[in-house]
ZANU-189638 format. One record per residue (C-alpha): residue number from 1; x, y, z. Coordinates in steps of 0.05 Angstrom, whole numbers, plus 5000, padded with zeros to 4 digits. Example, Ala and Ser with C-alpha at 12.3 -4.5 7.8 and 13.67 -1.06 7.14 Angstrom:
2
> 1	5246	4910	5156
> 2	5273	4979	5143
//
This chain:
260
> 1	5144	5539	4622
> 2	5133	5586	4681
> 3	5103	5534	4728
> 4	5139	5496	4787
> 5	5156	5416	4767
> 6	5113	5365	4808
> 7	5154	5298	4801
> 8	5119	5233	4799
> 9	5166	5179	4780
> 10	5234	5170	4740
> 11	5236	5110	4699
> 12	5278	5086	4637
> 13	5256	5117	4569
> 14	5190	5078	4547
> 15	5156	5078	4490
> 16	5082	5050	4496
> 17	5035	5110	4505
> 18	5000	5133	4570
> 19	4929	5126	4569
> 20	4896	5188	4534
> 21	4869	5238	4569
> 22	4910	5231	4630
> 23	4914	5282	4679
> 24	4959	5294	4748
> 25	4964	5345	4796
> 26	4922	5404	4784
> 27	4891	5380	4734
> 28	4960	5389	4687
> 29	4977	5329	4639
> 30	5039	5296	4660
> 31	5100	5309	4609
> 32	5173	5282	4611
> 33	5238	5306	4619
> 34	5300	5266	4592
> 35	5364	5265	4632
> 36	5421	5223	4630
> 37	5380	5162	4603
> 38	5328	5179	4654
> 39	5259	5205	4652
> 40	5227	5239	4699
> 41	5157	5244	4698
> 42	5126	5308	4725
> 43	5073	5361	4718
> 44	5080	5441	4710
> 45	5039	5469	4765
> 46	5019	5537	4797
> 47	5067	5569	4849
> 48	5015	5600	4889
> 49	4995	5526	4908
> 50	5064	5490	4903
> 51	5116	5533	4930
> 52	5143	5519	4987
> 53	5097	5565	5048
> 54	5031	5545	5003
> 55	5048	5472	4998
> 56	5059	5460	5072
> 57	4989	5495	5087
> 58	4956	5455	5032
> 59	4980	5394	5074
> 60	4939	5409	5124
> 61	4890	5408	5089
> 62	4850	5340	5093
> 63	4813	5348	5030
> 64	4867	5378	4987
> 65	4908	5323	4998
> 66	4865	5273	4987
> 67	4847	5300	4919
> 68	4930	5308	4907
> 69	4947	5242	4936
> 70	4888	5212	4879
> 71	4923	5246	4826
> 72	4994	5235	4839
> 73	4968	5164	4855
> 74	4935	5160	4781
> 75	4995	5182	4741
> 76	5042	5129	4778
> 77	4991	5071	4766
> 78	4986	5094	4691
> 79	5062	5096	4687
> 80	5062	5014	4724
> 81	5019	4994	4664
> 82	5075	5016	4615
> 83	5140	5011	4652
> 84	5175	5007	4721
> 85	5165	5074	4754
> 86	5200	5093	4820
> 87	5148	5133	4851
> 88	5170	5195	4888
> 89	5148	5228	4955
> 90	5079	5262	4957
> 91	5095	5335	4939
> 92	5170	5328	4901
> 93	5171	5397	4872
> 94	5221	5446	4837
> 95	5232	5503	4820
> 96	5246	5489	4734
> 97	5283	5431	4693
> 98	5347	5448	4727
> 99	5322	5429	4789
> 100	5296	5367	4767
> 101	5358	5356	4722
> 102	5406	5363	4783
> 103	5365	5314	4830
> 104	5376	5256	4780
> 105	5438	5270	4779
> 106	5444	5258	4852
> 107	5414	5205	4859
> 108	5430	5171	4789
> 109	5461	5115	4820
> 110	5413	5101	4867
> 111	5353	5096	4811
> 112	5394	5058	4761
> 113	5407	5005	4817
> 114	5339	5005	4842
> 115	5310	5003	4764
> 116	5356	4945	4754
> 117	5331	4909	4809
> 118	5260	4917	4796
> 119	5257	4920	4731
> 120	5186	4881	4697
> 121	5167	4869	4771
> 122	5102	4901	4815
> 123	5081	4898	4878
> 124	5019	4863	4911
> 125	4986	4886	4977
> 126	4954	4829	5021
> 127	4915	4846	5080
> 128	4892	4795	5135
> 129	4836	4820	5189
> 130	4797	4762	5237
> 131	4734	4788	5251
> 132	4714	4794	5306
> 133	4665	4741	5345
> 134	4617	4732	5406
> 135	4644	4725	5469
> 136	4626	4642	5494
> 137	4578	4641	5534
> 138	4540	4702	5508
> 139	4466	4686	5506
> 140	4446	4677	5433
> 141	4399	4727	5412
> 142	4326	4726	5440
> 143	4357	4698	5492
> 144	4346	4728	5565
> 145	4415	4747	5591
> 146	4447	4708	5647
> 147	4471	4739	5713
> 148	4525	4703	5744
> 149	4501	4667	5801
> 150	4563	4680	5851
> 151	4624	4728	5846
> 152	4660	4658	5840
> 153	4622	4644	5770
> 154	4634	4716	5752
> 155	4709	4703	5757
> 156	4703	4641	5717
> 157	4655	4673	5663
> 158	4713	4726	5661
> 159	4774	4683	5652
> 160	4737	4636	5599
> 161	4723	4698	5556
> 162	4794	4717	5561
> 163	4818	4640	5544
> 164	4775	4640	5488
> 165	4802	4713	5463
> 166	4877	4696	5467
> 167	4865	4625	5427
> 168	4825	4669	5382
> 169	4880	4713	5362
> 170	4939	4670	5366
> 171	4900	4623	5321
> 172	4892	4686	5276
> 173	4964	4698	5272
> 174	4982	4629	5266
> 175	4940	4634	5200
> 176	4962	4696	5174
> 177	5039	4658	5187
> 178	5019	4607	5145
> 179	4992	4648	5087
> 180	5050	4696	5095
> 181	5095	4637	5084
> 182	5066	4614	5023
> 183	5067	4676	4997
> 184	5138	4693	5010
> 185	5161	4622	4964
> 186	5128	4652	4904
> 187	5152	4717	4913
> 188	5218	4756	4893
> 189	5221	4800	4962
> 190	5170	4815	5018
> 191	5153	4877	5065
> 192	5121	4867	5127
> 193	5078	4937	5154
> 194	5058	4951	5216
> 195	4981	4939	5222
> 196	4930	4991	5205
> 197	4890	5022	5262
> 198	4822	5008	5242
> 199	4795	5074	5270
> 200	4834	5099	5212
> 201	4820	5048	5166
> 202	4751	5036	5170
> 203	4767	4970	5157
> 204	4730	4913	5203
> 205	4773	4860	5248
> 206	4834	4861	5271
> 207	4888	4873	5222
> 208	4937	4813	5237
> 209	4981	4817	5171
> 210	4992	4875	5129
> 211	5048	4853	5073
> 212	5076	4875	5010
> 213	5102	4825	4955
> 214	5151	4845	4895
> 215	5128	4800	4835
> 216	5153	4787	4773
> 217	5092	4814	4721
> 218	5102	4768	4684
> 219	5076	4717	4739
> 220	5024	4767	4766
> 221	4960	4715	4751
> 222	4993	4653	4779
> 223	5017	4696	4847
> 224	4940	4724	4849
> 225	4919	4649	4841
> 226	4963	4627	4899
> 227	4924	4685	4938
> 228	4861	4659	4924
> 229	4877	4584	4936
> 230	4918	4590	4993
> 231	4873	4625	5034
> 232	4820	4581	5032
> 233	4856	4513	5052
> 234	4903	4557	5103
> 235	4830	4580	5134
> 236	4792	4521	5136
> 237	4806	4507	5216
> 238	4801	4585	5232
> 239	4733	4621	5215
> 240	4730	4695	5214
> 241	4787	4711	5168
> 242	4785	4755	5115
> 243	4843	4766	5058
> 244	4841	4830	5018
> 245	4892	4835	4952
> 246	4910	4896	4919
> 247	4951	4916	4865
> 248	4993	4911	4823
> 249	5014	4976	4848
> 250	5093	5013	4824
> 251	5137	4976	4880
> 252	5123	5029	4929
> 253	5143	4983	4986
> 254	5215	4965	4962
> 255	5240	5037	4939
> 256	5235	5066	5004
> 257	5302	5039	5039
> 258	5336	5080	4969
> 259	5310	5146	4986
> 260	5360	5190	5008
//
């Protein structure tokens, strides 16, 4: 090989094939290197892309990362349907199979501790927004709006909007509390993240819980059950919520205090 390594994952040796067909970075099939019981998973790609100068320009670069990001992305989920991967950073490249050799063997410890503990487990993404809703005393639509009639009912027009906005969101949180809760009895280990910005997003509402669950696969149907169950008799007494799930993903969520 005269290409650099892209690392996605190390993992234990498995032995159920990866889907056919399966491509990573730049296009290049993903291959495996075998190193003190330890596999990393990785791609050969070019150095005019992937050394060091070109890769830090390329992250600039919204679309190019994006299209990365969906690869590396694709080669971790296809390892998660065969094994326990422990994804590495966006962009974990070396120079040839020494490098790569050498990093396990820094962090050897770290990865056989972190496969032990997560070992046949994945992790589940839940996502709470509360929509949001008319101000009270809006006119409803067709309606002729109202002026206030005095400064006086301005100022009282003013502070019931803002009553109505703080219930609104601390019922909200409440809720996601509850469902948080729930979730955390039926789950090995919870992350909480801070909540998305929804100009990045895109995503509608307010984001009032953004948490990551490590699950045993095994019991992957029954947790996405609870999901579904709990969120509709935790919601009845607050309209406007809306639960997203996603996953099973690697545990992306409860590698990260490892990295060195």
């Amino acid at each position: 090989m005269t290409g650099l390594r892209y690392v996605y994952a190390v993992c234990r040796p498995f032995t159920a094939p990866l889907q056919r067909q399966l491509t990573g970075v730049a296009g290049a099939p993903p291959r495996q290197l075998v190193h003190h019981g330890l596999i990393a998973v990785f791609s050969e790609v070019p150095a005019e892309d992937f050394a060091e100068e070109p890769l830090r320009a390329h992250l600039e670069d919204l679309d190019w990362l994006t299209a990365t990001a969906r690869a590396h992305q694709g080669v971790v989920d296809a390892l998660t349907v065969v094994t326990t991967p422990l994804p590495l950073r966006l962009g974990t490249v070396f120079h040839d199979d020494s490098g790569v050799r050498t990093m396990i063997e820094a962090r050897e410890r770290v990865f056989l501790r972190t496969l032990g503990r997560l070992e046949g487990r994945v992790e589940w993404g839940v996502k709470v927004y509360a929509e949001d809703s008319p101000d009270p005393g809006t006119p409803a639509e067709g309606e002729k709006s109202a002026h206030p009639a005095s400064g006086r009912d301005y100022l009282r027009r003013r502070s019931t909007r803002a009553r109505a906005h703080e219930t609104r969101w601390q019922q909200a949180e409440e809720y996601a509390g509850r469902l948080h809760a729930a979730l955390c009895a039926h789950a090995e280990d919870s992350r909480l993240h801070n909540p998305q910005n929804a100009a990045l997003s895109g995503a509608s509402g307010r984001n009032v819980l953004n948490a990551a669950y490590l699950v045993p696969r095994s019991r992957s149907e029954e947790f996405v059950e609870l999901v579904d169950r709990t969120k509709d008799e935790s919601g009845d007494d607050v309209p406007g919520m809306r639960v997203e799930l996603t996953g099973p993903w690697a545990a992306y969520s409860f590698v990260e205090e490892e990295r060195t």
